[in-house]
Structures are given as structure tokens and as C-alpha cells.
C-alpha positions as CSV (number, residue, x, y, z in Angstrom):
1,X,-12.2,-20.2,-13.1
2,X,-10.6,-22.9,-10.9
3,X,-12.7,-25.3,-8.8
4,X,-12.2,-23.6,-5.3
5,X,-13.3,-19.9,-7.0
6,X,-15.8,-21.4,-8.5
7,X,-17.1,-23.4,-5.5
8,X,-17.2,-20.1,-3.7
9,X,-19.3,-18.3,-6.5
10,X,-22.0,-21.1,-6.4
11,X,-22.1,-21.0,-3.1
12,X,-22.8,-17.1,-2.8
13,X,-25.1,-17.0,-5.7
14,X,-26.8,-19.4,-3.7
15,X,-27.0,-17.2,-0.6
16,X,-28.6,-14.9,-3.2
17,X,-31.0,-16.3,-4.2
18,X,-32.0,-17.2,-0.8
19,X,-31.9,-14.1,-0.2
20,X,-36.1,-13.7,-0.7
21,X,-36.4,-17.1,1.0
22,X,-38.1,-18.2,4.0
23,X,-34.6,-18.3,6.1
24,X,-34.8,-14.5,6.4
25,X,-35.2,-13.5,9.7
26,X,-37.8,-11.9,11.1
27,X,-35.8,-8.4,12.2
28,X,-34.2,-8.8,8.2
29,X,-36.6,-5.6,7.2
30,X,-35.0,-3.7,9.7
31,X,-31.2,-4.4,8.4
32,X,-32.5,-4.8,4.7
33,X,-33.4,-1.0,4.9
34,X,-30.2,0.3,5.0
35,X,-28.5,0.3,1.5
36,X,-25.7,-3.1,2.1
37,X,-25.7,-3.0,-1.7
38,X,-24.7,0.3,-1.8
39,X,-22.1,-0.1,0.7
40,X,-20.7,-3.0,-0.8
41,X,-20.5,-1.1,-4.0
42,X,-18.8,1.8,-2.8
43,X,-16.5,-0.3,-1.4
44,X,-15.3,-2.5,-4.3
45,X,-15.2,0.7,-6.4
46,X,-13.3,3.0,-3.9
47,X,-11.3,0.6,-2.7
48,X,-10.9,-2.7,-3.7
49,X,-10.9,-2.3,-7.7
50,X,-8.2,0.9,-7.3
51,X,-6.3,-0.8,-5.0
52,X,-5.7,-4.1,-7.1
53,X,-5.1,-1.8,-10.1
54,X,-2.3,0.6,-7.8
55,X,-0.4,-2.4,-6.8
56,X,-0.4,-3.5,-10.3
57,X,1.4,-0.5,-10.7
58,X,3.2,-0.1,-8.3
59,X,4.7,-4.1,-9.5
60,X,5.2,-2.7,-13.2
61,X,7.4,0.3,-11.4
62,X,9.4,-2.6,-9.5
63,X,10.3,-4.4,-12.7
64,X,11.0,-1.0,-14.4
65,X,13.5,-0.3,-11.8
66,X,14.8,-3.5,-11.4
67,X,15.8,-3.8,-14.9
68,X,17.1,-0.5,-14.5
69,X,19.5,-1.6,-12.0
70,X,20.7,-4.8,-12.8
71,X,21.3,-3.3,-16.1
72,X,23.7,-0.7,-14.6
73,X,24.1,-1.7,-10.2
74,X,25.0,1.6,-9.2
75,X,24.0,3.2,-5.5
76,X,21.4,5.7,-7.3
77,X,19.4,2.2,-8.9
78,X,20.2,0.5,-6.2
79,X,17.9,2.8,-3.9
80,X,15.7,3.1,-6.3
81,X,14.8,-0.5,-7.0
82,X,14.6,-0.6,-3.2
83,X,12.1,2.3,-2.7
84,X,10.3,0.7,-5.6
85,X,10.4,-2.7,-3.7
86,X,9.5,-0.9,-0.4
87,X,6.0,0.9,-2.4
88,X,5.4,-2.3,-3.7
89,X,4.9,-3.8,-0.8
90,X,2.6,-1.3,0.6
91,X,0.2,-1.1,-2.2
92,X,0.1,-4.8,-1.6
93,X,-1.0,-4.2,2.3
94,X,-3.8,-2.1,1.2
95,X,-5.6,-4.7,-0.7
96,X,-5.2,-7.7,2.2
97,X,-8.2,-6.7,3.7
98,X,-9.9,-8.4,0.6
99,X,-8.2,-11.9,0.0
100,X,-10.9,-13.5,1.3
101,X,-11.9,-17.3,0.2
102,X,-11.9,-17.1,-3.5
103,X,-9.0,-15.6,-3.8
104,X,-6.9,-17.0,-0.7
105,X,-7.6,-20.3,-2.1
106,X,-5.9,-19.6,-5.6
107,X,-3.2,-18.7,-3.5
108,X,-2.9,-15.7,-6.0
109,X,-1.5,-13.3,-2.7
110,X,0.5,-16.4,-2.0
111,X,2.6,-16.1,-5.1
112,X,3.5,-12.4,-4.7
113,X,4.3,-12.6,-1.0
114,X,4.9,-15.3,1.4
115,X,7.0,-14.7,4.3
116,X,9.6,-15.7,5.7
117,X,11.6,-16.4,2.5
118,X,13.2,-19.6,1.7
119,X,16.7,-18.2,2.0
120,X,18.6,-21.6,2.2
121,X,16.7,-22.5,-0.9
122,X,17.4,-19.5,-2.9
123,X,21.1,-19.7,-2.1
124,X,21.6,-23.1,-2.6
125,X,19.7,-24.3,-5.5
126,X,18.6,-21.0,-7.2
127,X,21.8,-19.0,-7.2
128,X,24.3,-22.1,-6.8
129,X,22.5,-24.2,-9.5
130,X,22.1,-23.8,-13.4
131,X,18.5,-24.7,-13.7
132,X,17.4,-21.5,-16.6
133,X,14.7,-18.9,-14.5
134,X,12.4,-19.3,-16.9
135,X,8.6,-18.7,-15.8
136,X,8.0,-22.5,-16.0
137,X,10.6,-23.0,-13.1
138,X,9.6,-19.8,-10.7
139,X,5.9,-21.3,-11.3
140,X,7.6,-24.7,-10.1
141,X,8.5,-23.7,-6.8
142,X,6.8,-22.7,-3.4
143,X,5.5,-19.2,-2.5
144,X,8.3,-18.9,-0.1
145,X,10.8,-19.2,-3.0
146,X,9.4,-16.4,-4.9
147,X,7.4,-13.1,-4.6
148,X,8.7,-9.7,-2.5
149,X,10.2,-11.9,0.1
150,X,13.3,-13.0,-2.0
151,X,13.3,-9.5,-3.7
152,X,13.8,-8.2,0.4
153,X,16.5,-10.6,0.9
154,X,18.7,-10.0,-2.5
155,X,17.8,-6.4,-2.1
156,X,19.0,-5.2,1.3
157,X,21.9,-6.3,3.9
158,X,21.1,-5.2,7.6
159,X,24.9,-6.0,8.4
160,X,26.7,-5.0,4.9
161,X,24.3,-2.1,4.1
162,X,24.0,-1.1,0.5
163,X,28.3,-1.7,-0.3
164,X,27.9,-5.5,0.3
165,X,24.4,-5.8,-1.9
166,X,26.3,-4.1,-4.8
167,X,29.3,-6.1,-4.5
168,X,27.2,-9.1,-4.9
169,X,25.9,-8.0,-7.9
170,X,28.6,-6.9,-9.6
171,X,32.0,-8.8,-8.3
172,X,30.4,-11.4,-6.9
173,X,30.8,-14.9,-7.7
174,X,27.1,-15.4,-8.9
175,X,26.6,-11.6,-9.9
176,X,25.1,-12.6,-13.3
177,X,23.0,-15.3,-12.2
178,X,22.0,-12.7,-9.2
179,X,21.2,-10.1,-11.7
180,X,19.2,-12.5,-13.7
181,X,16.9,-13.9,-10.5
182,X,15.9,-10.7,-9.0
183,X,14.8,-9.5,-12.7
184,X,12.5,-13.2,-13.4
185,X,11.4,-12.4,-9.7
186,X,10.4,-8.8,-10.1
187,X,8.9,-10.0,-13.9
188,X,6.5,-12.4,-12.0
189,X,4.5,-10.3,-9.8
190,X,2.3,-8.4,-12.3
191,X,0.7,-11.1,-13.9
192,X,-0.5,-12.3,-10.4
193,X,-2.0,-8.9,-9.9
194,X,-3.6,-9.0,-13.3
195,X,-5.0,-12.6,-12.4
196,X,-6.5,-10.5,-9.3
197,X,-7.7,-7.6,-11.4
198,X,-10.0,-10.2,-14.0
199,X,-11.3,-11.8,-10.8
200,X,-13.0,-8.7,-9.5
201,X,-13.1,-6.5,-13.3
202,X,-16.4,-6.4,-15.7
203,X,-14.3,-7.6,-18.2
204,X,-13.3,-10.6,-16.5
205,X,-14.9,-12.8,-14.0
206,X,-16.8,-9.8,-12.5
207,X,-16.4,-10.6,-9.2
208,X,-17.4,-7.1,-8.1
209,X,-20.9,-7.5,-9.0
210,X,-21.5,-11.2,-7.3
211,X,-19.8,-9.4,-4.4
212,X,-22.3,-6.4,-4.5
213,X,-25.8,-9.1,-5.1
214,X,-24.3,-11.5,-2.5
215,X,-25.7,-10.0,0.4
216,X,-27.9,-11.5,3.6
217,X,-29.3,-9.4,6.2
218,X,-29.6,-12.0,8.2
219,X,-25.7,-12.5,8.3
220,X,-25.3,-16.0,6.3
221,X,-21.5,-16.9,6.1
222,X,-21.9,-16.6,2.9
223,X,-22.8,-13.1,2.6
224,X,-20.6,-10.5,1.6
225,X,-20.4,-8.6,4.5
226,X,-19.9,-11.9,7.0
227,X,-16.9,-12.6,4.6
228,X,-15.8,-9.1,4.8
229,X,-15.9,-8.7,8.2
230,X,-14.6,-11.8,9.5
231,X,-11.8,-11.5,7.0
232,X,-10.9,-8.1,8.9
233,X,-11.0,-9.3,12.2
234,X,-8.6,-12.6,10.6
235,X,-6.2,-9.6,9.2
236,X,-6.1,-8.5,12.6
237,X,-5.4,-10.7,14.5
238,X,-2.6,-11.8,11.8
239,X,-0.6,-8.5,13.0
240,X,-1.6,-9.1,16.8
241,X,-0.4,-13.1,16.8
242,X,1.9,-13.1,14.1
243,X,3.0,-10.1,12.7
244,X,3.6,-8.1,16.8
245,X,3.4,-10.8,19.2
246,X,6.0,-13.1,17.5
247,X,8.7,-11.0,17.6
248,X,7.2,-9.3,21.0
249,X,7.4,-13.0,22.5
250,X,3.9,-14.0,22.9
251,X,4.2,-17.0,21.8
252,X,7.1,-17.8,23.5
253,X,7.4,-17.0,27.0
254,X,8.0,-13.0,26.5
255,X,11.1,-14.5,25.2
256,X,12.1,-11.1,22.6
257,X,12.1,-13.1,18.8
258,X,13.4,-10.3,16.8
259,X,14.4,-12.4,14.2
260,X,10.6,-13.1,13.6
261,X,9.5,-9.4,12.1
262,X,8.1,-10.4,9.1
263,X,10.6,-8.1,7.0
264,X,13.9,-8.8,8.6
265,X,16.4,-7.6,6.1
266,X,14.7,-4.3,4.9
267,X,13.6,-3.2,7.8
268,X,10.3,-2.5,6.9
269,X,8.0,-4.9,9.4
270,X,6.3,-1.8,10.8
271,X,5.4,0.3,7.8
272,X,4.0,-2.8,6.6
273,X,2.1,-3.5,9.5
274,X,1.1,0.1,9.5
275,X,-0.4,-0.1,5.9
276,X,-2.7,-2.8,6.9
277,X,-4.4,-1.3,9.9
278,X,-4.3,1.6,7.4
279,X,-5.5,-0.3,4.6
280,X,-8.2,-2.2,7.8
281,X,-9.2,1.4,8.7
282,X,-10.2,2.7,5.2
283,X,-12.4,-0.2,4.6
284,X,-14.8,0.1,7.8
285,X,-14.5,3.6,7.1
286,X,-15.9,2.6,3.2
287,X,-13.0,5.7,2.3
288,X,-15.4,8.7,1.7
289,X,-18.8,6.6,1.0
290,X,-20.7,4.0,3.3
291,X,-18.8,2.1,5.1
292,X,-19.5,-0.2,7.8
293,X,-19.4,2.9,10.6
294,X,-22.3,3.9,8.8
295,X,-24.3,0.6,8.8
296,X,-23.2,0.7,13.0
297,X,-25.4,4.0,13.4
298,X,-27.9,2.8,11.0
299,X,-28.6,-0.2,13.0
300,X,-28.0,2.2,16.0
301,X,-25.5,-0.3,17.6
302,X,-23.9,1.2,21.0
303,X,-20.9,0.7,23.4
304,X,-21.4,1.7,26.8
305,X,-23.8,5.2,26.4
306,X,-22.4,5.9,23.2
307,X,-22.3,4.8,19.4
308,X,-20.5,1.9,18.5
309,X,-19.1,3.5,15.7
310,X,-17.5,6.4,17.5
311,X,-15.7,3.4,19.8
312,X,-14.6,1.2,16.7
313,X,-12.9,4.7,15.1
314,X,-11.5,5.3,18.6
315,X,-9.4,2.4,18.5
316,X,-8.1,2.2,14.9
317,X,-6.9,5.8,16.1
318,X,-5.4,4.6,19.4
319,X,-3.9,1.3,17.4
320,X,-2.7,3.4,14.5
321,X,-0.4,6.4,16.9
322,X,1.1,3.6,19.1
323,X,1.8,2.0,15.8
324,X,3.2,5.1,14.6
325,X,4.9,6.1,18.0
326,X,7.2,2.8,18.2
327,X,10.7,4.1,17.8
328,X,13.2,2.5,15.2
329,X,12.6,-0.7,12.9
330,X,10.7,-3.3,14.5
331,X,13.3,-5.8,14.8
332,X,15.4,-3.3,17.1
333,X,12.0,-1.8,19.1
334,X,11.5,-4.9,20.3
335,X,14.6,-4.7,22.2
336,X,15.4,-1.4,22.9
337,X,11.9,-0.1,23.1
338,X,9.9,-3.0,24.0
339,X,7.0,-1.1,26.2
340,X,6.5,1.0,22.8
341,X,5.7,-1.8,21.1
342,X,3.4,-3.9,24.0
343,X,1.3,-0.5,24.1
344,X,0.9,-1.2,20.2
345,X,0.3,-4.7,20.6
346,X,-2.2,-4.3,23.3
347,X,-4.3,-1.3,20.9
348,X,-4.7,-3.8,18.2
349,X,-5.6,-6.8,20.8
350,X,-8.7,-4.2,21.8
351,X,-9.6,-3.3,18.3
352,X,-9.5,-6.9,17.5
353,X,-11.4,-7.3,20.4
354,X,-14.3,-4.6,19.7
355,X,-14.6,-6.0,15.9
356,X,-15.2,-9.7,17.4
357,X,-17.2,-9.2,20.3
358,X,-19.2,-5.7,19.7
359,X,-19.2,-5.2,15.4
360,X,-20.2,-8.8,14.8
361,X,-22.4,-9.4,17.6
362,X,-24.2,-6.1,16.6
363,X,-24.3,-6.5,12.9
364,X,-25.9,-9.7,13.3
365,X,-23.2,-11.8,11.5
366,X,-22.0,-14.7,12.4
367,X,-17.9,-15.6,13.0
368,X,-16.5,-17.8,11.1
369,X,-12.8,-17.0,12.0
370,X,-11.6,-19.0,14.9
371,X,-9.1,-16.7,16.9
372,X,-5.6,-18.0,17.9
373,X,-3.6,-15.0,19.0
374,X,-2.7,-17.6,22.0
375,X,-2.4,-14.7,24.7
């Protein structure tokens, strides 16, 4: 366990044990009665445990098909390895609800995933040099010179299309060395989603139960539910600041940044972004057990004259159709269809909204996530 994981285990085990102590407060009875450690087991074995072992395999299907086609590049294992890249990718959306502390600090997610890519790096010293692409060397460089990001950028030409990827890989003038990268790339991932797996698995560092006993009515940032939630609300506003309101111009005068969609040669910004709220959904949902709508009517939190709940499912809908509604990849929508993708941007600014303001507030948990969406 390294320092930063372990740090965070003492410090919830702490937050357990206070648990019984005099810092309870004095409504705690009232929250305490509804089953958190029931929820928060449903939740890491509906969700989080199957959703760190699917992205495990959906990574073991990427190198399968990887090898497959730089073995023989034809246009059948060319699309192939790139649907395998694309499911990859959204297994790995599903799961970013829970990075949280621990695991964000091992930089774990890091290591599979960081975008943009380094692609000045990767064509200038990884392709152009002779260094071997051993394990040792990937391990050597930054998260933005590795992981699905590099994959996207070997895998997929926007102008080319699929003619000019194969050509690199089979009459180009690095086409072994090409070959040979995207398969130590591809061969990297599962391990980090094994390291995940023994975080949170019985037989490993079982996370999952520290994460069921680490609970605080009282809302301690600490507990497992205040690092839940405000882990959620950071997710979202991730896709409102970053992930939409780049590329949207938010940050830069309305100026239209299409070159800053987080997945620029695939394509596949918005079904990633769609996965998330997806994945965001699912969790206060707690999939078919107790989720946090549940604990909402439990504590019999409202908006307006009606449930809270009810209001918080509203607007995953809402954010999730204008989501689904914007025409074309991202990078074009923004230009073409840019009202599409403002009445998407503005959906998620409201559920961010309701989870900050109304969820927190009502749970009785405190925020620990500072909010920068800097509109």
C-alpha cells in the first residue's frame, strides 16, 4: 500500500471509530436509521467491484485485438482494434465516479488515460527514437505519453480516415516500430486495472469493506458518502468546465475551441461524456438497490413542494437527452450545432447545481470540492 492510500485508510478508520464518539450530532439518530451501510454496500457490489472487473475486460479484449491487428493490419482488424479501443474507453467512464482520494493519488486512472496526449512526444522520441518499449521505459514516462490517449491518436485519422492509419502501419517509414508501440501500449493497461481490482477485492487490500464501515451520519469528510458525493459533483463539473465548456468557449470568450474535445481524433468526446453522466446516474440511483435517491426520501429532503429525489432524477434525464440529442461528433457540434450543445451544457450546469446546493445541503455533508467551472 503506498503512503497516500494508506494515509487515507487511517484516516477513514479513524472516522470510524469516531463514529460512536461524542462528535455525533445530535439529529445523527435520525440519519443513522436509514441503512448507509447497506447502501454503500450495494453500491460497491453492483457497481463499483463489476465495473473495475468489466473494464479489466474490456482492456484484455483491446490487447487481444491489438495483437490481432498488428499481426496482420488489414481494414477488418483495423475496425476492430478500434471498436475495441472505443469499448474500452467506456468501461473506463463507468468507473470515474469512484477515483476518489486513494486511488486518484496513486494516479492508477492517470496511467490508463490522461488527456490530451503528448503527440509531439510520441512522434518524436517514441516512434523516431530506438529506446526498446519495454515496461520499464512506458513506466518511465508521463500519463500523457501513455494510456488510451496515444492508442486514440495511432489508431484513428480524422483527415486520412482508416487508408492513411493502415499505410502507417504497414508502408510507413516507422511501421514496425508503430506496430510494436501500440501493442506495449495496449499491454499496459490491464495491470493498472488489476492494481484497481486488489485495492477494492477481499483478496487484496479490501477496500470495499473500509468503504462500507467508513460511514458518518453526521457527514465527516471523511465518510464514505461525503467522499462519494463530492467526488460526483467534482465528475460533473469535470464534463461542465472541461470536458463541454472548453470546446463550447467558456473559458474563452465564447470563442468555439473545437480542438479542445477531449477525444479529438476518434471522434468519440460525446459518447464518452455520455458514459459518465450514465455511469454519474447509475450510482445515485445505487443501480437496482439503495442508492442515494433512496436516502433523499428517507431523510424526506424536498425541492420546491416536491421530493428531492424526483428533481435530482429529473435532471440527469434532462442532461442525459440533450446529451443524446447533440447532432454529429463533438468537435463538429460545436460549430455547426452549437445551441445543441449550450442546451447540454446548461442541463449539466443545473444538475451540478442541484447536487451542490440541494443533495449536499440536505444530506448533511459537507463540500469539500471547490467549484471552478468559471461561468
Amino acid at each position: 500500500m503506498n503512503v497516500a492510500r494508506g494515509l487515507a485508510v487511517m484516516a477513514l478508520g479513524l472516522s470510524l471509530m469516531a463514529c460512536g464518539g461524542a462528535n455525533r450530532a445530535a439529529d445523527a439518530p435520525t440519519a443513522a436509521a436509514f441503512e448507509r451501510g447497506a447502501m454503500l454496500e450495494n453500491l460497491a457490489t453492483q457497481l463499483i467491484l463489476p465495473g473495475q472487473e468489466a473494464l479489466l475486460t474490456a482492456l484484455n479484449e483491446l490487447v487481444a485485438a491489438t495483437e490481432s491487428f498488428t499481426g496482420n493490419p488489414t481494414p477488418d482488424t483495423l475496425g476492430a482494434v478500434q471498436a475495441a479501443w472505443l469499448q474500452a474507453n467506456l468501461a473506463r467512464m463507468t468507473v470515474l465516479p469512484y477515483n476518489f482520494d486513494w486511488v486518484a493519488d496513486g494516479l492508477i486512472h492517470n496511467r490508463m488515460d490522461t488527456r490530451p496526449a503528448r503527440v509531439a512526444f510520441v512522434n518524436d522520441e517514441m516512434l523516431a527514437g530506438d529506446e526498446p518499449l519495454t515496461t520499464e521505459y512506458l513506466d518511465s514516462l508521463g500519463s500523457s505519453s501513455v494510456g488510451l490517449g496515444v492508442m486514440e491518436y495511432l489508431l484513428f485519422d480524422p483527415a486520412g480516415g482508416d487508408a492513411a492509419i493502415l499505410a502507417t502501419f504497414t508502408t510507413g517509414p516507422d511501421a514496425a516500430r508503430r506496430r510494436e508501440l501500440l501493442n506495449a501500449l495496449a499491454a499496459a493497461l490491464p495491470p493498472r486495472a488489476e492494481e484497481i481490482i486488489a485495492i477494492w477485492s477481499a483478496d487484496g487490500e479490501n477496500y470495499t469493506q473500509i468503504f462500507i464501515d467508513a460511514d458518518e451520519a453526521t457527514g465527516d469528510i471523511w465518510s464514505s458518502i461525503n467522499l462519494l458525493t463530492n467526488h460526483m459533483l467534482a465528475v460533473t463539473e469535470e464534463v461542465v468546465g472541461d470536458r463541454l465548456g472548453q470546446p463550447l468557449g467558456k473559458r474563452n470568450n465564447d470563442q468555439i475551441q473545437p480542438d479542445l474535445v477531449e477525444a479529438p481524433y476518434s471522434g468519440a468526446s460525446l459518447e464518452r461524456i455520455i458514459a459518465t453522466v450514465e455511469a454519474l446516474q447509475a450510482t445515485y440511483r445505487g443501480g437496482d438497490g439503495l442508492g442515494f435517491d433512496d436516502y433523499l426520501d428517507f431523510l424526506g429532503a424536498t425541492y420546491g413542494d416536491k421530493p428531492l429525489s424526483r428533481e435530482v432524477n429529473a435532471r440527469f434525464a434532462a442532461a442525459l437527452a440533450a446529451l443524446r440529442a447533440i447532432d454529429g461528433p463533438l468537435e463538429t457540434a460545436v460549430q455547426t450545432h452549437p445551441a445543441q450543445v449550450e442546451t447540454a451544457y446548461q442541463a449539466m450546469r443545473e444538475l451540478m447545481t442541484i447536487i451542490k446546493v440541494d443533495m449536499i445541503n440536505q444530506m448533511g455533508l459537507t463540500m469539500t470540492f471547490n467549484d471552478s467551472d468559471g461561468d
